[in-house]
C-alpha positions in Angstrom: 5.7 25.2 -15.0 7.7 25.8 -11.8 10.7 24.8 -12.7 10.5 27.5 -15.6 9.4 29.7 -13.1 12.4 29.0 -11.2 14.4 29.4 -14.2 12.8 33.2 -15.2 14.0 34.0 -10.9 17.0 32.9 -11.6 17.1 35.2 -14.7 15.2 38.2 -13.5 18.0 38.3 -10.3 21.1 37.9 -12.4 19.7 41.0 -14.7 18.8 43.2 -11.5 22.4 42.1 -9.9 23.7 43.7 -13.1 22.2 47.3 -13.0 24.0 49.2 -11.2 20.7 51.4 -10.2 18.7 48.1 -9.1 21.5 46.6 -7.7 21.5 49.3 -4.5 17.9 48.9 -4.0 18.1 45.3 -4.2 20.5 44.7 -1.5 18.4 47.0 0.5 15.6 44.7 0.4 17.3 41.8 0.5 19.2 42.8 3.8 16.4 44.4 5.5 15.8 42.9 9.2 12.8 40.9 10.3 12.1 40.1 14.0 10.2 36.8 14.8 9.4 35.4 18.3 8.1 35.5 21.9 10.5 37.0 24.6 13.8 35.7 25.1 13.0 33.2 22.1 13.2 35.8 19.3 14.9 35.1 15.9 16.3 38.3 14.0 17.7 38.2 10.5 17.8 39.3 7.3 14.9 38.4 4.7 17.5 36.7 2.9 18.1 34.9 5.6 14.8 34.9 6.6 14.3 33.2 3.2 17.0 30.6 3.7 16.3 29.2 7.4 12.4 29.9 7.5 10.5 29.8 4.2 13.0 27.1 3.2 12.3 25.1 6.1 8.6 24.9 4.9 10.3 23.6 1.3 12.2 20.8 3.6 9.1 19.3 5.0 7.2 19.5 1.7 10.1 17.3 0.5 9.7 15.0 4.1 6.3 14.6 2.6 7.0 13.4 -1.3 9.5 10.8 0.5 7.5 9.4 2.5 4.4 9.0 0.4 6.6 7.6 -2.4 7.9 5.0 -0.1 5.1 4.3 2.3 2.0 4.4 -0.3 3.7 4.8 -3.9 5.4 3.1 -6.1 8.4 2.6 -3.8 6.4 0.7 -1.1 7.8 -2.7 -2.6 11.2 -1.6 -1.4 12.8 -3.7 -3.5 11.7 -1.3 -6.4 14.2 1.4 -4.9 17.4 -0.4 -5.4 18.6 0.6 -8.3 17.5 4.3 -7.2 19.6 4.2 -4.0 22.6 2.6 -5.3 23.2 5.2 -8.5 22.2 7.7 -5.9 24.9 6.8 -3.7 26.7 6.8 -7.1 25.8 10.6 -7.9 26.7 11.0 -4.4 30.1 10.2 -3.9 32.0 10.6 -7.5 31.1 13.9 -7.8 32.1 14.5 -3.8 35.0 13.3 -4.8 35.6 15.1 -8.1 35.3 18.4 -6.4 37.5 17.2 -3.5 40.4 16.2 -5.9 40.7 19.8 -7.3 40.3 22.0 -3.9 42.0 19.1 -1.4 45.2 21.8 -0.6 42.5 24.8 0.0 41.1 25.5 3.3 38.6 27.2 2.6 37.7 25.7 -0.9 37.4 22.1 0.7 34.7 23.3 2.9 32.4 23.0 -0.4 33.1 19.5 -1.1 29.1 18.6 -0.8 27.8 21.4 -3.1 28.1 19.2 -6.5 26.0 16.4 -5.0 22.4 17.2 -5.1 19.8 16.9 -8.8 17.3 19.5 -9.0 14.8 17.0 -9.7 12.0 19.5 -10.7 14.0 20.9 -13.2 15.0 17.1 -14.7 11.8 16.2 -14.4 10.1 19.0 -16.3 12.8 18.4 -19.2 11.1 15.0 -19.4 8.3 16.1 -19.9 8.8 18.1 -22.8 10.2 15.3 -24.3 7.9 12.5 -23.3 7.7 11.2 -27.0 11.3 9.6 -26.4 11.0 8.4 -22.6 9.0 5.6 -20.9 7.2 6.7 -17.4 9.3 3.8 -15.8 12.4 6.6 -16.4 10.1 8.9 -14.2 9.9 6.7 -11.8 13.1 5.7 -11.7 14.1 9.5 -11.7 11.8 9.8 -8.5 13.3 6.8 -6.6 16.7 8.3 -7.4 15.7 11.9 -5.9 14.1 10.7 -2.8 17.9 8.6 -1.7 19.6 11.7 -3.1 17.8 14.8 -0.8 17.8 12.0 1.9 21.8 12.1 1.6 22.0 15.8 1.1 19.9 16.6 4.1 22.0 14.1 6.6 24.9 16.0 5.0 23.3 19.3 5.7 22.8 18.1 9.5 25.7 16.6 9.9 28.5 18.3 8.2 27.2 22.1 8.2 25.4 22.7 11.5 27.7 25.3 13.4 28.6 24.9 17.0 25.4 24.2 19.3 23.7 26.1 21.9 22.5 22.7 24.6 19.7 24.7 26.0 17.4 25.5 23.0 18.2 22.2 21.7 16.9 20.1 25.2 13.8 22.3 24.9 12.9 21.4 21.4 12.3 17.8 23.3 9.0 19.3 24.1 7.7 19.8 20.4 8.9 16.4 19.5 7.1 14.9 22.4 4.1 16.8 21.6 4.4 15.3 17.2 5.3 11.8 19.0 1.9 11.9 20.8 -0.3 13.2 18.1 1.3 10.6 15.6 0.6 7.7 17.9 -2.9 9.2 18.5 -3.6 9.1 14.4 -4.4 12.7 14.9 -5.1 15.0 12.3 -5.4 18.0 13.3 -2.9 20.1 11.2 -3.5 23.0 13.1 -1.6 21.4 15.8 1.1 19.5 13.9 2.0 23.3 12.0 1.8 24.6 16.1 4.3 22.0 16.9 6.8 22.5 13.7 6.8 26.3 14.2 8.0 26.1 17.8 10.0 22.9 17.2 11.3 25.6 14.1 12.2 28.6 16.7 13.9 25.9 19.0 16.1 24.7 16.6 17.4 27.9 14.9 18.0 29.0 18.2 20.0 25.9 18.7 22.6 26.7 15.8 20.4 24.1 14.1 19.7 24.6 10.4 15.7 25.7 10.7 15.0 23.4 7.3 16.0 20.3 9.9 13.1 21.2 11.9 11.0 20.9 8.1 12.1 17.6 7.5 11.5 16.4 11.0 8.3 17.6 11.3 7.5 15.4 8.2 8.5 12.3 9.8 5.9 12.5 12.4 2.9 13.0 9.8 0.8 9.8 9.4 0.5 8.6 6.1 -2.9 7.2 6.5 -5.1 7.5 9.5 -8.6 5.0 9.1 -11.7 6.3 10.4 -15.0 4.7 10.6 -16.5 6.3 7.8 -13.7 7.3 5.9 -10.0 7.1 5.6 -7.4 10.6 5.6 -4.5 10.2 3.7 -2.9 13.1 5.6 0.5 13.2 4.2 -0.8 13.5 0.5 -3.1 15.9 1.6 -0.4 17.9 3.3 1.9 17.7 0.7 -1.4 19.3 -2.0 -2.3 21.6 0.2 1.4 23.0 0.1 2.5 22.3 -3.0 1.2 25.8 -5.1 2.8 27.9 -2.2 6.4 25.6 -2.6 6.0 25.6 -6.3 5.3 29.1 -7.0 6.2 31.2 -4.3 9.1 30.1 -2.2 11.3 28.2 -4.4 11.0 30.9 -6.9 11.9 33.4 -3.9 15.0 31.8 -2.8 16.4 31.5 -6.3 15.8 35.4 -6.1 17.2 36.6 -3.5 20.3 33.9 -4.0 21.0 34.5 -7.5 22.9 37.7 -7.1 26.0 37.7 -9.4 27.1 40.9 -10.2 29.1 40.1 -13.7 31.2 43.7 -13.3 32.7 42.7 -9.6 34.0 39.5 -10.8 37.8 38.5 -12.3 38.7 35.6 -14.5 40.5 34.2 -11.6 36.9 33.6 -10.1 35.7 31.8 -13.3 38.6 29.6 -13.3 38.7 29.3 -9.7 39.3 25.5 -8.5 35.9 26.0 -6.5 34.2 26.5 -9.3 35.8 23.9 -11.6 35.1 22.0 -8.7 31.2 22.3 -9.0 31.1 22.7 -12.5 33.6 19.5 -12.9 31.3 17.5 -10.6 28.0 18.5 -11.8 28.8 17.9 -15.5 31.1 14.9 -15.3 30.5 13.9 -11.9 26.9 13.0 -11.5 26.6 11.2 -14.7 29.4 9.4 -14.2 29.1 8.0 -10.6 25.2 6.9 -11.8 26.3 4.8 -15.0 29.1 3.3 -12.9 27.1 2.5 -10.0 24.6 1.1 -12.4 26.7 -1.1 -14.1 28.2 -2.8 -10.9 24.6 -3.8 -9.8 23.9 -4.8 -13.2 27.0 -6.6 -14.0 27.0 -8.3 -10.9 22.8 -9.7 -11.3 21.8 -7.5 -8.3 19.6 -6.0 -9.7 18.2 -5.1 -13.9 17.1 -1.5 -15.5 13.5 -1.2 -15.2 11.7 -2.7 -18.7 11.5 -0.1 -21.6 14.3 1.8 -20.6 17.3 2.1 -23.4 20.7 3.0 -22.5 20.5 6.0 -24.3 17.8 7.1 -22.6 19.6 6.0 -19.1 22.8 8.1 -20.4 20.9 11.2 -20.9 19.1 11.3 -17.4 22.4 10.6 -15.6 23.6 13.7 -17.8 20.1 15.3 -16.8 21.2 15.0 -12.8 23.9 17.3 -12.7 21.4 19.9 -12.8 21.7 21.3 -9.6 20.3 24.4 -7.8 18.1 24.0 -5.0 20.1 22.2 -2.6 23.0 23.3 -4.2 23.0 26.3 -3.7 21.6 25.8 -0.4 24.5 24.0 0.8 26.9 26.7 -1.2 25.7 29.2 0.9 26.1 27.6 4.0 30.0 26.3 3.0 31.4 29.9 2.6 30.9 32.6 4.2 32.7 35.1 1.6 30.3 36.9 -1.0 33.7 35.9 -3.7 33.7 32.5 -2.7 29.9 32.0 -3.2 30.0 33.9 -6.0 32.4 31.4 -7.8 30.2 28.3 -6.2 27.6 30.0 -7.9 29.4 30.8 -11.6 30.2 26.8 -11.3 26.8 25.6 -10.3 25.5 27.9 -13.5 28.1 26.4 -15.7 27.6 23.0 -15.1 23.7 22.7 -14.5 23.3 24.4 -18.0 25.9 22.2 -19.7 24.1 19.3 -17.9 20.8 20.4 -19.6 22.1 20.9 -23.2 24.4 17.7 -23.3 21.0 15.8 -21.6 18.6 16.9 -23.5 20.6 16.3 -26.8 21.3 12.6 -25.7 17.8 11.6 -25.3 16.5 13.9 -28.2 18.9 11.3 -30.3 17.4 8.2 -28.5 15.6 5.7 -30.1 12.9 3.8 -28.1 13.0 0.8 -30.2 16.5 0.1 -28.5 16.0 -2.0 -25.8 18.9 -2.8 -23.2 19.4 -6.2 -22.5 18.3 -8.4 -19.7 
């Protein structure tokens, strides 16, 4: 259901961004200025921005949370189960990096984008599977999960590494007091969320004040949850509850916000030069060739060389639709779009690409596994 939510914001903001009358009021809102803070540490931006560095950050450790219950307490806790996730991850990863690098390597300012095409929307892949849970196995969920976890792992680091602007040293020292405080309360099995959301807001303020990307501070904060803290008389999964207690307010409020207030794509203020642009051919080219193609040929070095087999009850078909189904992209993708360029044509053509190719991702997907048969087995 969120992921069709998701969808309608996405829909709802392309419609506004095409009425001239809604359009002005819109950007109004959109750009209107929020203070947060205490003295000299005071954050000021937009609500868009607002949005992107602070309501996303909350998104960020929600994520922190999925991974690390998947891999501490879930089904990824045999670690040899997450193999074949992390190498067609890596897969996903790097072709479609490439791809996008091959067809913007003599622009400046085109190049900048080469990470946007690597990232799967997995709530919208997953969703798709379960309307059509007649024709997949659950070890294709889980396989699907295993894969997502390696793939916003790499996105983040890319994030952090490759689109944090220059840094400020003194904010970024300071934030060594939050940390210290999470180390403490983590080695103390504490559970206390009040404290832990104290800790991530100021560790939050620290960081954006830093230069640092305030969804870094999200993802952090995650890694010093404890998974499971035992008690006399009882025992506290604390990440799992975390991540519940979250999960309406990620699902249904700021995802959906974020694709509204990034989904602006005015149809009249755009040329076919932007359609055909090599950025977006770029994303569109590595979303919809890209992904697919770096999975299945990541997958069939591990296979062909006895590393590692495809989970039982999984057909090829099946596999070949899912890898189509991950170059869906939005989320991240647009996430890291809008932090590549900094020109409202540029991200408009990142965004007409994204479109493109998560939609033809979804059709040519869909209509692979629609056509699988689960009687076909692939081989040992």
């Amino acid at each position: 259901m969120s992921a069709f939510l998701l969808f309608f914001c996405v829909a709802i903001a392309l419609g506004i961004s095409n009425v001239d009358s809604l359009l002005q009021y819109y950007r109004e809102i959109i750009n209107y200025k929020l203070v947060v803070g205490i003295g000299p540490y005071q954050v000021s931006k937009t609500i868009v921005k607002f949005v992107n560095d602070g309501l996303m950050a909350i998104f960020f450790f929600f994520l922190g949370l999925e991974m690390k219950y998947h891999i501490q307490e879930g089904e990824f806790k045999d670690k040899r189960n997450l193999l074949l996730p992390t190498i067609t991850a890596m897969g996903g990863f790097i072709v479609p990096a490439l791809l996008y690098a091959a067809f913007n390597y003599d622009s400046a300012e085109g190049s900048s984008g080469w990470a946007i095409p690597v990232a799967t929307d997995t709530a919208f892949v997953l969703a798709i599977l379960a309307l059509m849970k007649d024709k997949v196995s659950d070890n294709i969920k889980v396989f699907v999960i295993g894969l997502s976890i390696i793939d916003d792992v790499l996105a983040v680091l890319t994030l952090a590494i490759f689109y944090t602007p220059q840094l400020d040293i003194v904010p970024l020292l300071w934030s060594i007091i939050p940390l210290g405080v999470l180390f403490m309360l983590n080695k103390l099995n504490s559970y206390s969320r009040f404290l832990y959301y104290l800790m991530g807001i100021i560790l939050w303020l620290f960081v954006v004040q830093a230069g640092v990307h305030g969804t870094i501070a999200g993802i952090t904060l995650a890694c010093f949850i404890p998974t499971r803290i035992e008690l006399p008389n009882k025992t506290i999964h604390l990440v799992k509850d975390m991540e519940a207690s979250i999960h309406t307010l990620v699902a249904f409020a700021i995802l959906p916000l974020f694709a509204f207030v990034n989904c602006e794509l005015p149809f009249s203020e755009l040329k076919l030069d932007d359609v055909f642009s090599t950025i977006s051919i770029g994303c569109f080219i590595g979303l919809f060739f890209g992904k697919p193609l770096g999975i299945l040929s990541f997958m069939y070095v591990v296979k062909l060389g006895r590393f590692v087999d495809l989970p039982k009850g999984i057909t090829m078909t099946q596999f070949l639709g899912v890898a189509c189904l991950c170059g869906i992209g939005f989320t991240l993708i647009l996430f890291i779009g809008l932090r590549a360029f900094d020109s409202i044509e540029l991200e408009n053509q990142m965004k007409i690409g994204v479109l493109l190719g998560s939609l033809g991702s979804i059709i040519i997907g869909s209509t692979i596994i629609g056509a699988a048969s689960p009687k076909y087995k692939v081989d040992d």
